[in-house]
Structures are given as C-alpha cells and as structure tokens.
ZAMARGU-4260 file (C-alpha; in steps of 0.2 Angstrom, whole numbers, plus 5000, padded with zeros to 4 digits):
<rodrens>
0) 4897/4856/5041 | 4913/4848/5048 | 4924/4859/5040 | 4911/4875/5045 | 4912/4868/5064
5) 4933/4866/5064 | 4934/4884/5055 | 4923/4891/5072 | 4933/4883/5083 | 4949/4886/5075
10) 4943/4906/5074 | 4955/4919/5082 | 4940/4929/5091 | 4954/4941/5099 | 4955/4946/5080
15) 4938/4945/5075 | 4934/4956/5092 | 4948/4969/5087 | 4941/4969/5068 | 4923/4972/5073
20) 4928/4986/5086 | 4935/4997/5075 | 4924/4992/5060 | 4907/5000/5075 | 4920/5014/5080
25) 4922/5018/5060 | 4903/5019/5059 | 4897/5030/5072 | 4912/5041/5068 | 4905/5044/5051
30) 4887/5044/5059 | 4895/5057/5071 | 4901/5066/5057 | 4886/5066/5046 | 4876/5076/5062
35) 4873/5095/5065 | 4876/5104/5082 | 4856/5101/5083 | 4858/5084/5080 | 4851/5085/5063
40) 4856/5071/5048 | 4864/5079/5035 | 4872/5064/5027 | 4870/5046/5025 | 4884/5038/5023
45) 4886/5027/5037 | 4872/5016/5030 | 4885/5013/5014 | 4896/5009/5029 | 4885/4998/5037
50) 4883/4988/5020 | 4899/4986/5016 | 4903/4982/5033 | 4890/4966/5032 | 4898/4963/5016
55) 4912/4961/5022 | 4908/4952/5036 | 4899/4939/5021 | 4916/4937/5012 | 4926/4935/5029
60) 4915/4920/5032 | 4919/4913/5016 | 4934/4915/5014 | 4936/4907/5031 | 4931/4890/5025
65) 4944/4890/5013 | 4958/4883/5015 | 4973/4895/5013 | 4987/4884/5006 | 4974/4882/4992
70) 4973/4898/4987 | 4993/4901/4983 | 4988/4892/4966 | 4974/4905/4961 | 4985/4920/4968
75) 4995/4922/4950 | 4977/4923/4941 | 4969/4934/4956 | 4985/4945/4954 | 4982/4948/4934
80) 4962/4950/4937 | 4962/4963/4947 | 4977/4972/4939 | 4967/4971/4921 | 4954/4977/4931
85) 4962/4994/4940 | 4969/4997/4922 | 4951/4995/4915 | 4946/5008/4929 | 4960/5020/4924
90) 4951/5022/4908 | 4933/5020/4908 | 4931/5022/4927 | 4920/5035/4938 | 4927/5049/4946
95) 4929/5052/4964 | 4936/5066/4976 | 4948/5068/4960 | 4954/5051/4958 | 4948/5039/4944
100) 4949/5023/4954 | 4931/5018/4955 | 4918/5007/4945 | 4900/5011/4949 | 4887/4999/4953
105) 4871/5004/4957 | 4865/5024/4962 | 4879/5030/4973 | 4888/5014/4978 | 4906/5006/4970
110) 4918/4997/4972 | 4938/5003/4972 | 4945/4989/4965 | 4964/4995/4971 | 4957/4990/4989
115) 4956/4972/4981 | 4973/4973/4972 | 4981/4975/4992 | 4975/4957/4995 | 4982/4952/4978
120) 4996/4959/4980 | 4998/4951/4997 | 4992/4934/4992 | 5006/4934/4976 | 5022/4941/4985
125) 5017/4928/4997 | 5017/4914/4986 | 5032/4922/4976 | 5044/4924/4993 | 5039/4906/4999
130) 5043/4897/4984 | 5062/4908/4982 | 5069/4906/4997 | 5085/4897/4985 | 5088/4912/4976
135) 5098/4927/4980 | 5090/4939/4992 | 5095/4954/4979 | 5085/4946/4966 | 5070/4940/4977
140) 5071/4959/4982 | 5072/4965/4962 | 5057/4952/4957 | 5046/4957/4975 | 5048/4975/4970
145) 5044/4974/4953 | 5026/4964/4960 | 5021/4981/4967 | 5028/4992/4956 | 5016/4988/4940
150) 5000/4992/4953 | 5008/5007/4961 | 5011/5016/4944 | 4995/5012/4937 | 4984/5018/4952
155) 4997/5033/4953 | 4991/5036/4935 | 4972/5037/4944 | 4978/5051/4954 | 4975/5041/4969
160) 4992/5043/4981 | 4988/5037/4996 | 4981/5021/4990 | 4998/5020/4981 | 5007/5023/4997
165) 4999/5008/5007 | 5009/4995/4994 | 5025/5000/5001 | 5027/4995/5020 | 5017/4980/5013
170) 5032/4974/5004 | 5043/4980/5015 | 5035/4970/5029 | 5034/4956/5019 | 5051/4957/5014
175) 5057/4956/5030 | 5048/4943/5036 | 5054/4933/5020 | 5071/4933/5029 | 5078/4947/5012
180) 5093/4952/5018 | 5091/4967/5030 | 5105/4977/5023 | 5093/4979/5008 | 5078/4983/5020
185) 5086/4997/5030 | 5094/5006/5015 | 5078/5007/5006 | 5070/5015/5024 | 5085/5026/5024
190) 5081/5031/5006 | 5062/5035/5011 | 5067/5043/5026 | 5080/5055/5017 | 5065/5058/5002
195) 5053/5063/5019 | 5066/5076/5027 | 5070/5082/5011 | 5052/5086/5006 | 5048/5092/5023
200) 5064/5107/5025 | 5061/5116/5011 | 5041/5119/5017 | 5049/5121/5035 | 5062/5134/5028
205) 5047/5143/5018 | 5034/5144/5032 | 5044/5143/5048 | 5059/5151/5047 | 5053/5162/5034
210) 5073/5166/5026 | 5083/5152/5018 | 5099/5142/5025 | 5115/5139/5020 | 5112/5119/5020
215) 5095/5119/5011 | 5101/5133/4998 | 5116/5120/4991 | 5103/5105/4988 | 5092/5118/4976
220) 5102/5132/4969 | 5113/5131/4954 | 5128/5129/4954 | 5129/5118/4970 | 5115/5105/4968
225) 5124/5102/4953 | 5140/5098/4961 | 5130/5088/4973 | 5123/5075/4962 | 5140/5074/4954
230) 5148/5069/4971 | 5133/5058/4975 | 5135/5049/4957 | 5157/5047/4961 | 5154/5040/4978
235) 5139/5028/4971 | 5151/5025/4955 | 5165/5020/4968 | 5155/5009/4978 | 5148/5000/4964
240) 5166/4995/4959 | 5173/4991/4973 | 5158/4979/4978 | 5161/4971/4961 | 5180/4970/4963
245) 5181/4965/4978 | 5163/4958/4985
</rodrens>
C-alpha cells in the first residue's frame, strides 16, 4: 500500500492529463467517424477503443508500481519475446487492411504485437546506450542500429510500413540523447532527407510540371545515373582513405 500511495503522489498528472485528452479526443473522433449525416451508427468501433483504452489504462497502473531501474534486467528477455513473437505473426498471423501483423483473440478483437515490440525496443536500446557510454560512439551507433534493424525487416516483411517507420526517429532520438556523436546523427537526417526529395521530384516532375528536367533526367536515365553513382562511390572511396590515413 506504501509503495501504491508514493507511486500517486510521485504521478506526473500533467502527463496523465495530456494522455487521457487525446486517448477521449481519439474516441469521439472514431465515434464521429462511425456516424451518418442522419446521425445514424454505422460502425462500432469506438467501443474496441473504449476497451483498449481501459486496458490500457490497467497496464498503466501496473506498470507504475514497478520500479523502472528493475526492469533493465528483464529488457533483453522482453526484447526476444516479443521479436519471436512478430516473427510467429509473420507466418501464421491474421490478416488486416493488407498487413499480416495481427494475432486474433476473440471475435473481431487483436492484438498487434509490433505496437509492443516499440516499447521493447525502447526499453533494450535504453539499457544498451546506458551501460556503453565507454565504447566508441561509431560502435554504440552500429550495435543501437543493428537493435532496430532486426524488427524493422521482419515487420516490413508484414507489409506493415508505417509501423516500420515509427522505429526510426526512436533510435535516432534515443541516440541523441545517448550523447552518440552528432556528426553521425545529422548525416543519417541528411541521408533521409536526400531519400525524401529524391522520392518526392520524380512524382512532382510527373504530376506537376507535367515534362521532365535537366536535373532529374541525369539521376534516372542511362548513361548519366551511371556516371553519377560512379562519382558518388570516388568521392565516398576518397573519404574513406583519407579519414583512415589521416583521422
């Protein structure tokens, strides 16, 4: 009871307030959703909300009275549950919207377990990046990587993108919070940022401007793009000698 009374008054209720807000504001949207111009129900699915909003509201109190630097030394086991577990859902689980990613429970309600694999992820780069603050920021960077890599590929194989997404400004959060060096950080934003605009011109080129340009026509057309990655591989070839010359 002790420990119940500290964990209330040690409770961040500006949190808790902003979490409950937008958990309501998530439920009549969906109610909203679910309603005719006549204000007739056509769907129910904001009572699933409703129960997996109490649900988790359960789990929040539990959780709660746990203490966290306890849990650092379940995280590795939590991290390879829930990964056998989205690989388990990869084959034998149901089907939804197009993405294999879900085990049924009981009529029309699941469970997604990638949503769980987030806070494993969370919890084992946590305890990871805590406990190598001695080693090199390049490898802590390789090793952090390499924690989110194995879930991203396997829920990428569930055809479920935008759930894969989500891993990715989680470790690069975490990485910078883990003090990584920011070199590494900003060139892996520039990476993504250069992916973005390079997906987005070609569509823009297509569908706005309707007739191609000179700059967009040497990234995909033969024999430019060729040169291009050729140029791109001596200037990476160069920097990679020079840095291991010369630091």
């Amino acid at each position: 009871m002790s420990t119940f009374r500290k964990t209330i008054s040690e409770m961040d209720y500006a949190l808790l307030g902003a979490t409950a807000a937008l958990t309501v504001i998530g439920i009549l949207s969906i109610y909203s959703s679910g309603l005719t111009a006549e204000g007739v129900h056509v769907s129910n699915e904001y009572l699933k909300q409703i129960i997996w909003a109490v649900s988790g509201l359960a789990i929040l109190v539990v959780v709660s009275l746990i203490d966290y630097q306890r849990m650092k030394d379940y995280s590795p086991i939590v991290y390879a549950f829930f990964l056998l577990l989205i690989l388990y859902v990869r084959f034998f689980g149901h089907e939804v919207n197009g993405a294999k990613s879900w085990i049924g429970l009981f009529g029309e309600f699941g469970i997604q377990p990638s949503e769980f694999m987030k806070i494993a992820v969370i919890l084992f780069l946590a305890q990871y990046l805590s406990e190598s603050e001695h080693q090199s920021s390049f490898r802590r960077l390789l090793v952090a990587f390499a924690i989110i890599l194995v879930p991203v590929v396997i829920i990428i194989t569930q055809a479920d993108m935008g759930t894969a997404l989500v891993f990715f400004p989680i470790f690069l959060f975490m990485a910078y919070m883990a003090g990584i060096d920011r070199r590494y950080i900003f060139f892996i934003l520039a990476a993504i940022l250069a992916t973005v605009i390079l997906t987005i011109l070609p569509l823009w080129e297509q569908y706005i401007l309707k007739s191609p340009t000179g700059f967009l026509y040497i990234l995909y057309k033969a024999p430019y793009v060729f040169e291009l990655i050729g140029a791109s591989c001596l200037v990476l070839g160069l920097s990679a000698w020079g840095w291991i010359s010369f630091k």
